[in-house]
TIBA-816080 format. One record per atom (N, C-alpha, C, CB): x, y, z. Coordinates in steps of 0.05 Angstrom, whole numbers, plus 5000, padded with zeros to 4 digits. Glycine has a CB too. Layout:
BEGIN
XYZ...
END
This chain:
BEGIN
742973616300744273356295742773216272744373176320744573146249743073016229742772696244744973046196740372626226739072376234740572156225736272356224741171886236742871676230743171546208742571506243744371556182742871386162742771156162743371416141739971006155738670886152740470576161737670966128742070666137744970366135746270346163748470466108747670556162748770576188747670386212748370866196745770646211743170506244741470226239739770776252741670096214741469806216743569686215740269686199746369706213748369606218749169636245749969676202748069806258749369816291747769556306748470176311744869566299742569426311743469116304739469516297744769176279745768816277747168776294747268686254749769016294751468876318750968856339753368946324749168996356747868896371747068656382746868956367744468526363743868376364746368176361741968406350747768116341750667926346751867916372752968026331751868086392753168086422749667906440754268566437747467786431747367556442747567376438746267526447749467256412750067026416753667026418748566866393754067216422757367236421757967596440758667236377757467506464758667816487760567836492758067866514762767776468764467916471764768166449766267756473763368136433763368316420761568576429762768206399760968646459759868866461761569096465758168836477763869086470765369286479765869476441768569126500766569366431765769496400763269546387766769346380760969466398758669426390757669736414757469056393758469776432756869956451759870216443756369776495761170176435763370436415761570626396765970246387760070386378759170506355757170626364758670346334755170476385753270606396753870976408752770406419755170946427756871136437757971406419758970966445759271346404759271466371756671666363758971166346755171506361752671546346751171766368750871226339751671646398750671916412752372136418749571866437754072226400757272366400757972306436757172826390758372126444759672066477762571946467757571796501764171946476767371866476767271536499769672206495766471516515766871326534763971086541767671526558763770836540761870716549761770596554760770676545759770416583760770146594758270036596762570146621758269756613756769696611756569456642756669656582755469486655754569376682753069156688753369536692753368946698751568736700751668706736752768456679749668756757750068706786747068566796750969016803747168426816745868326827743768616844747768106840740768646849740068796868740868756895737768816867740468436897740568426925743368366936738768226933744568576955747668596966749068666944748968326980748568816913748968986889751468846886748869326891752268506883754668466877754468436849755768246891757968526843758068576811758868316797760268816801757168266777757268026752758968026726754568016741758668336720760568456704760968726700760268366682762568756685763369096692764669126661766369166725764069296641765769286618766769566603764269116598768769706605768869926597770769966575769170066617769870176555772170346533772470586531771870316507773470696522773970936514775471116536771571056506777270936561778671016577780570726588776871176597784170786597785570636601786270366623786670796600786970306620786370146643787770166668786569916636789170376669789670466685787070716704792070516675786170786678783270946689781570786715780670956659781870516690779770356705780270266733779170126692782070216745783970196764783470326784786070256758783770576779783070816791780570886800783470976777778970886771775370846779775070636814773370576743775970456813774670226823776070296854775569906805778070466858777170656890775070776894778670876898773570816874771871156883768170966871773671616848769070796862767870646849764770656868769670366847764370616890762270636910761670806907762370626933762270986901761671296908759771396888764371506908759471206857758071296840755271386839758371176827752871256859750571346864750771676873749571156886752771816877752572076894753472296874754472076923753872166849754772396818751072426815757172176777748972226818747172246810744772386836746971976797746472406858745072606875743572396899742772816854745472216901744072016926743271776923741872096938743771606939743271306932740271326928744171076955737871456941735571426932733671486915734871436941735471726900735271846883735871716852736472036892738371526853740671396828737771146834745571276839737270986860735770776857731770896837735770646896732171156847729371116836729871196807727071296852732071226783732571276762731471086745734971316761728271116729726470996715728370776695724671236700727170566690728870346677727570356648728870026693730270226629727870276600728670586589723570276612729770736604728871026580732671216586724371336599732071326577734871466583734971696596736271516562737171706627736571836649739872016634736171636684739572266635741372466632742972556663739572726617744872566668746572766688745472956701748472906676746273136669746773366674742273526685748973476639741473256678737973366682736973286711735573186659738773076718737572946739739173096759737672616741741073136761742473286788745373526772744272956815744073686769744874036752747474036772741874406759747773926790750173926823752473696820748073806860752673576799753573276797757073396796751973066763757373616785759673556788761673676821760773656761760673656837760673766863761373476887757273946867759873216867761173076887763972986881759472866895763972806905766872766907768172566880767472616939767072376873766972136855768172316826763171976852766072676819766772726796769372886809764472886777769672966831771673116830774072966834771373326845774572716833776872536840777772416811775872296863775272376795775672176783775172236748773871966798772372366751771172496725772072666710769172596727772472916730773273186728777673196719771973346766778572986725781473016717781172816679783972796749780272816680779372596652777372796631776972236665776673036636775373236626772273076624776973336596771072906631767872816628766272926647767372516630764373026640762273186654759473066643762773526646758773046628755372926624755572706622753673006600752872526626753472186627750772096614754072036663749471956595747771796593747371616600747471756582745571536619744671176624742271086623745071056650742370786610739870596609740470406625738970466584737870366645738270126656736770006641737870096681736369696657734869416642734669346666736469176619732269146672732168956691732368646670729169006711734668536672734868316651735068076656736768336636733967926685733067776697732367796724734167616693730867586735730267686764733167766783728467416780732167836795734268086814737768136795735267886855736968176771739168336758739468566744740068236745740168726745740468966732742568956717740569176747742969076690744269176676744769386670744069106664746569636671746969896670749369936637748269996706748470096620749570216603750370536611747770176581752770546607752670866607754671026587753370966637754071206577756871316563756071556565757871236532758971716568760271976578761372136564761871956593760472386556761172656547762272736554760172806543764872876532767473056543766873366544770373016522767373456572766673696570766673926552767373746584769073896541768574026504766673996486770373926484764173796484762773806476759873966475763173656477760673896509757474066517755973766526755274276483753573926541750873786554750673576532747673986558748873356545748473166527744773316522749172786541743673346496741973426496738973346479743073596496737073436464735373266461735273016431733173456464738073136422737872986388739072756403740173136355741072716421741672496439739872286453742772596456738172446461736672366477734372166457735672616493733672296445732072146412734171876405732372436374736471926404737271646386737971546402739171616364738271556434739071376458735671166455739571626496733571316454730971116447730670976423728571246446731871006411731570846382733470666384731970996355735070656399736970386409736070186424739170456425734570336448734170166473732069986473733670336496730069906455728769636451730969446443726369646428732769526420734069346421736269236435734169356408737969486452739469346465738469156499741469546466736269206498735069026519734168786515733169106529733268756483732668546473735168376464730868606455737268376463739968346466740568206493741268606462740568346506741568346535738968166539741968676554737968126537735567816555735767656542732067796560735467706507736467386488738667266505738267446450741467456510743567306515743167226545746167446509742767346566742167186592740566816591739967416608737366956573736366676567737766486555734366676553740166496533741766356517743566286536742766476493744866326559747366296578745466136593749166586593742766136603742365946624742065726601739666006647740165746597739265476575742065316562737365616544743865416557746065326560747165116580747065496561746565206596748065246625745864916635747065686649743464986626741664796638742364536618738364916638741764606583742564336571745764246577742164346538746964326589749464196590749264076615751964376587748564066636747263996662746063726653745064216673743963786644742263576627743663366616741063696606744063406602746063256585748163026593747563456575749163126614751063096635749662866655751663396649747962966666745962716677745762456663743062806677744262506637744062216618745862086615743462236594748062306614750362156615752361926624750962266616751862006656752361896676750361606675752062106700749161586663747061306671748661076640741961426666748060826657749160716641747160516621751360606655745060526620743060516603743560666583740860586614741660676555741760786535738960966537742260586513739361186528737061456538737461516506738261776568735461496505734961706478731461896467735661456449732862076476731062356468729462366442732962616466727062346437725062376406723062476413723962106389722162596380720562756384717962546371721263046373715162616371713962416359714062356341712462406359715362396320716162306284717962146292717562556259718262066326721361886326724361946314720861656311724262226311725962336308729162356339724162576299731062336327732962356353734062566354735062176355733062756380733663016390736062966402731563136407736962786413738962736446739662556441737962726478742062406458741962106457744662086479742461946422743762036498747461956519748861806505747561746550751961806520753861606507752661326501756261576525751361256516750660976513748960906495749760866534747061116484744661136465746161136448742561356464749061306447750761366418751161126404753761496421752260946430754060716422751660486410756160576451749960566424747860336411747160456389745060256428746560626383745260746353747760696335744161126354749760716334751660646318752260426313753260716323751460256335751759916327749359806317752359726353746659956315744259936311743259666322743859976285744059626352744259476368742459496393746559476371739359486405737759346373736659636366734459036377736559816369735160096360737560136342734460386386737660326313739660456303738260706293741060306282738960866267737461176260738661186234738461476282736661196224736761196191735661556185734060906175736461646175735161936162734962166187731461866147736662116208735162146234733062076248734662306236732261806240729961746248730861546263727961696230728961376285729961096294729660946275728860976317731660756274731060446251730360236272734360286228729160006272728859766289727059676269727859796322727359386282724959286265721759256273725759036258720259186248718659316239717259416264717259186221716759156277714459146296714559246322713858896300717659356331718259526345717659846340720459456349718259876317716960266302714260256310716960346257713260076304710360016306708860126328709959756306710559916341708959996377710160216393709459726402712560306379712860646388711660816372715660766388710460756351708260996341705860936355707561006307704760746357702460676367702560866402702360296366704460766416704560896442704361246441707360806455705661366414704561666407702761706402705261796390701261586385698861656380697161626397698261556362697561446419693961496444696061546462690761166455694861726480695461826507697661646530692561846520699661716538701061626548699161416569702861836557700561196572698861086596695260956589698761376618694161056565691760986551692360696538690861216530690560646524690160446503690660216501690960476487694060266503695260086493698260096521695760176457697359976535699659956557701659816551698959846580700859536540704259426528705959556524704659306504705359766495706959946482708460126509705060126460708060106529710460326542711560166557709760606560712759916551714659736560714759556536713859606589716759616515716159456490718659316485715259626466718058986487721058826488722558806461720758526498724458806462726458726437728358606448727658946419729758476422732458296436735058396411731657836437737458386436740158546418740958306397743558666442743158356379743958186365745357966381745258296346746557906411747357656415744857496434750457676430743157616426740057416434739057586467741056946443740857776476739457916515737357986492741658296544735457966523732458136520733358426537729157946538731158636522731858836538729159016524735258956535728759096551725559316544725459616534723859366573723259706516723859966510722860086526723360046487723360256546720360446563720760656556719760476596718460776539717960956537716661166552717360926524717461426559717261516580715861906572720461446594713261916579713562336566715262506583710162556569717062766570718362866580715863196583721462846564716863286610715263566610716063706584716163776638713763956585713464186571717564386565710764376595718664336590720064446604722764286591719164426635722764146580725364006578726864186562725263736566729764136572732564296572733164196532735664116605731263996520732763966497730364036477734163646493730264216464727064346448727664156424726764786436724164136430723063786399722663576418726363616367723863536433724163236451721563246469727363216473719663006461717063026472717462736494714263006445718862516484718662266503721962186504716461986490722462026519724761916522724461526521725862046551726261466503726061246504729061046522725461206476727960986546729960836566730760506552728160816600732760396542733260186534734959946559734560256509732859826575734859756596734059406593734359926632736059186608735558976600732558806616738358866603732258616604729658536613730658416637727858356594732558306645733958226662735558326678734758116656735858466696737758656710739358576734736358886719741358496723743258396750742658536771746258436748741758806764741258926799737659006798743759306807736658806810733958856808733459126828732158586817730459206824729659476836729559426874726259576821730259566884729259586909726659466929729059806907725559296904722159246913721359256936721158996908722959186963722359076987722459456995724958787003724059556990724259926998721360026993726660146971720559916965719060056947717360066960718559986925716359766964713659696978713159817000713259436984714759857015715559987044714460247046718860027050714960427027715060647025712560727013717060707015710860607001708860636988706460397003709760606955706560227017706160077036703459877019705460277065705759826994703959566975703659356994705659416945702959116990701958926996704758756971698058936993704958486987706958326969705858256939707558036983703158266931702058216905702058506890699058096908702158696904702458976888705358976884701559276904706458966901709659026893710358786873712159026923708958506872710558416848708158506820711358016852706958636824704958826796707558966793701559086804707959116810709859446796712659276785711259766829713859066806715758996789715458866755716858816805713658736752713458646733711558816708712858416741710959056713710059226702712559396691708159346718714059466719716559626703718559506690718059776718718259186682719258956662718058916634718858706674715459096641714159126605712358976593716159086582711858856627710058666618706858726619710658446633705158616597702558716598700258556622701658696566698258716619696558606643696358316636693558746645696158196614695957896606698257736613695457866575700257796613703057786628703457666645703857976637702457886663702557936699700857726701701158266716698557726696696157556695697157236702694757596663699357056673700356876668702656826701701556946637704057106700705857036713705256906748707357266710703257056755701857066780699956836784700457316782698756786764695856576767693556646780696356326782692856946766689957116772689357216742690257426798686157256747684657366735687157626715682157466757685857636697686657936679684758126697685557946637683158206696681458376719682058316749678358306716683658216762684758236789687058396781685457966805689158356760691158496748690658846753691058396716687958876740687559096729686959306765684759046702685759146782684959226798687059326817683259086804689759186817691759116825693259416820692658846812693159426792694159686780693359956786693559666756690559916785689460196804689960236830686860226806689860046846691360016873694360196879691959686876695260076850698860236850697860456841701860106827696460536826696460806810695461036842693460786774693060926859692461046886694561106901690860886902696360866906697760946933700561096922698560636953701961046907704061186887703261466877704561006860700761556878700761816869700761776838703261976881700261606825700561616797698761546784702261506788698161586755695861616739696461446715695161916732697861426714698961276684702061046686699961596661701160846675702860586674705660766667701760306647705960936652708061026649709561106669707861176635708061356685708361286724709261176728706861206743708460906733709560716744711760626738708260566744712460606708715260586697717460716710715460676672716560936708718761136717718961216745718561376704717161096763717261096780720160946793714861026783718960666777721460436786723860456775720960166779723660616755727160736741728260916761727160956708726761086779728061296794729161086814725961546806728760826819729760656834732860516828727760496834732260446802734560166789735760366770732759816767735760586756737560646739740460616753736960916728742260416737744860396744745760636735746260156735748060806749750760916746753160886732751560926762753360946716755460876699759160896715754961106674
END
């Protein structure tokens, strides 16, 4: 068998690669493959290990009425390969031959019902393990006119199979991540606050409906170049809050007030998002809610539950209002250092380390529903 040229066998690998961001194009893409190992027929399998339910099933180079047919005898396929424990222990990653693994294959019942009236006798398969408990099975089938599938086959079945695995997990990882930012997305959505996703250049990765509508009215945040616009002294203290450690330095900055154009006050809290977030670039979130909230937080729950004392619970409230320790200080009629002491008290019993904590502590409380 002459060797693939060059063109060719980088044009298959593209298409390939094209069926992870677009699976539908594998049923022509696993043709050419197929082709290339002179096989007439190929499919392609997606099942769960555990209780082996099927995810997908994709076949060519036979009718659909074939397929029809297949899918009586369909169970029966572990026993062409000489036993369910035998088909289960078939090495993953490399390409398992028929006619090598069980010389008897056409004796069971599966080829003699199903294979054997369709003239196919040899079979190639690769498995994949292409996420936890999933398997993926490729296979394509030689017409007995051809003969054994044999070792020039066997060579360009490996020169495929990095990439079609690397295919097959791009696109799984691309379908969840999908699956997850639209989820995501969907959440922010639902809140009727303004959420907006940046990265530290203050760049806008995300933004819910309500972030939209405010950034378009530039009401009081807007986005110039993709960037946030506000004025001055608001950019300010959201760079400042990037630059030292969440919860460090400068605590104001992660409750930073501004007021909209018909004079409401309303606070910025800035908030870090995990490593993990569903929107890549997006390092903090900035929550825009009013300084005033017709529906105040739960405090009396809060306190309950975390078993503040009435001077801690009005710290956290008025902390998750943006106000600074000098603030609290004014508002209460104590020391700035009773403030502070106050704060560590919340940071102990809350489980939290950082004023930001605490922010978001009390948002998991009061975010209204849209």
């Amino acid at each position: 068998m002459r060797p693939i040229p060059a063109k060719e066998f980088s044009s298959i690998i593209g298409a390939i690669y094209d069926c992870a961001l677009d699976p539908q194009r594998w049923l022509e893409t696993l043709d050419r493959v197929a082709a290339a190992l002179h096989c007439q027929t190929s499919c392609m399998v997606l099942h769960e290990r555990d209780g082996d339910r099927l995810l997908l099933d994709l076949f060519s180079g036979v009718s659909p009425g074939d397929i029809a047919a297949l899918d009586a005898v369909a169970h029966l396929y572990p026993d062409r390969w000489g036993g369910i424990a035998r088909y289960n222990a078939l090495p993953s990653d490399a390409p398992c031959v028929l006619s090598r693994v069980n010389p008897a294959s056409g004796s069971s019942r599966i080829a003699e019902e199903w294979y054997a009236p369709r003239g196919l006798d040899d079979n190639l398969m690769i498995a994949f393990a292409t996420s936890r408990g999933a398997r993926t099975e490729l296979g394509f089938g030689r017409h007995r006119d051809d003969g054994p599938i044999g070792d020039d086959e066997v060579a360009r079945a490996r020169l495929f199979i990095p990439h079609l695995k690397r295919s097959l997990v791009i696109g799984r990882m691309l379908e969840a991540r999908a699956v997850e930012r639209a989820t995501f997305a969907a959440v922010l959505d639902g809140l009727a606050v303004a959420v907006l996703l940046v990265d530290s250049g203050l760049r806008v990765r995300h933004a819910n409906r309500a972030g939209e509508a405010m950034l378009r009215a530039s009401d009081p945040l807007g986005m110039r170049h993709g960037r946030l616009a506000a004025p001055s002294r608001v950019v300010a203290a959201l760079r400042r809050s990037f630059a030292a450690p969440f919860g460090g330095s400068a605590p104001g900055d992660l409750g930073i007030p501004a007021r909209r154009a018909d004079g409401e006050e309303v606070v910025l809290h800035l908030l870090p998002l995990a490593d993990a977030s569903p929107l890549a670039g997006a390092t903090a979130a900035i929550l825009v809610a009013p300084a005033v909230t017709a529906r105040p937080a739960p405090i009396a729950a809060i306190a309950a539950l975390f078993e503040l004392t009435s001077t801690e619970a009005r710290v956290l409230e008025l902390v998750g209002a943006g106000r600074t320790n000098a603030d609290v200080a004014v508002a209460l009629g104590i020391a700035v250092s009773t403030v502070r002491t106050h704060v560590l008290r919340l940071f102990e019993k809350t489980g939290t380390h950082r004023r930001a904590d605490l922010v978001g502590l009390l948002a998991a409380f009061t975010l209204p529903l849209a």
